[in-house]
N, C-alpha and C positions, 0 to 999 in steps of 0.2 A: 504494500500500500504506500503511495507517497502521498506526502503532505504538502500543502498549499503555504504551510507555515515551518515558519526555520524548528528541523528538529535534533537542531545543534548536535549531528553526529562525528560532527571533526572537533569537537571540544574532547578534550583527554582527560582534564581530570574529574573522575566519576561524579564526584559532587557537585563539581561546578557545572557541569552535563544536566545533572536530575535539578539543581537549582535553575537554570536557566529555562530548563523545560515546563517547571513549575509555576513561574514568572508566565511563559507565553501560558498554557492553560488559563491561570489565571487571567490575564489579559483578553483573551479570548471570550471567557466565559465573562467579561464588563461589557467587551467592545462588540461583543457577535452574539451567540447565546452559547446557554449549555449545551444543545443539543450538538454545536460544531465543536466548542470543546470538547465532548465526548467522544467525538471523530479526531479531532487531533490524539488524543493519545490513545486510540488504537491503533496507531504505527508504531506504536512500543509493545517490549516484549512483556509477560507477568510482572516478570524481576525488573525491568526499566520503570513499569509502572508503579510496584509497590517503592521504589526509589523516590519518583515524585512525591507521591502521598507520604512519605515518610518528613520529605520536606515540608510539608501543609502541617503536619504533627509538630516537627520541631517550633514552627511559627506560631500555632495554636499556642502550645507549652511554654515560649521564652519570648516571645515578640518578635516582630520583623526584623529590625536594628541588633537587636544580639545574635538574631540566628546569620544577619547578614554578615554579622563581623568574624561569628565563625566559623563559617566557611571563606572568608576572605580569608582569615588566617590560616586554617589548613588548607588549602592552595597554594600559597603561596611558601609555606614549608616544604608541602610536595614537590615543589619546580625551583624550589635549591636544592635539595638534594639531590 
């Protein structure tokens, strides 16, 4: 299935991948409806998609701003070493 929306698969590191992809669903599902966000992330696999929703948890649990800061910072640990 391809998608009409970026399904950031040349992003490497994993989280900043399921982050990004989270961001477009959400965006999606403001600026179009659910029902097309629902079609965007069916071009993912089970495990890609419980990745996303796991992102929506961390945000639910810590807020946007803390969850954004940590995964900025392990990212950016992964890509110095």
């Amino acid at each position: 299935m391809t998608s009409k929306y970026n399904t950031f698969n040349d992003v490497k590191p994993e989280l900043l991948r399921a982050w990004n992809r989270a961001a477009m669903f959400y965006n999606i599902m403001a600026d179009r409806s659910k029902a097309e966000a629902q079609e965007y992330i069916l071009n993912f696999s089970k495990e890609e998609i419980v990745e996303v929703y796991s992102i929506f948890k961390e945000v639910e649990l810590n807020g946007y701003e803390a969850t954004r800061a940590y995964i900025s910072r392990v990212v950016q640990n992964e890509t110095v070493q």
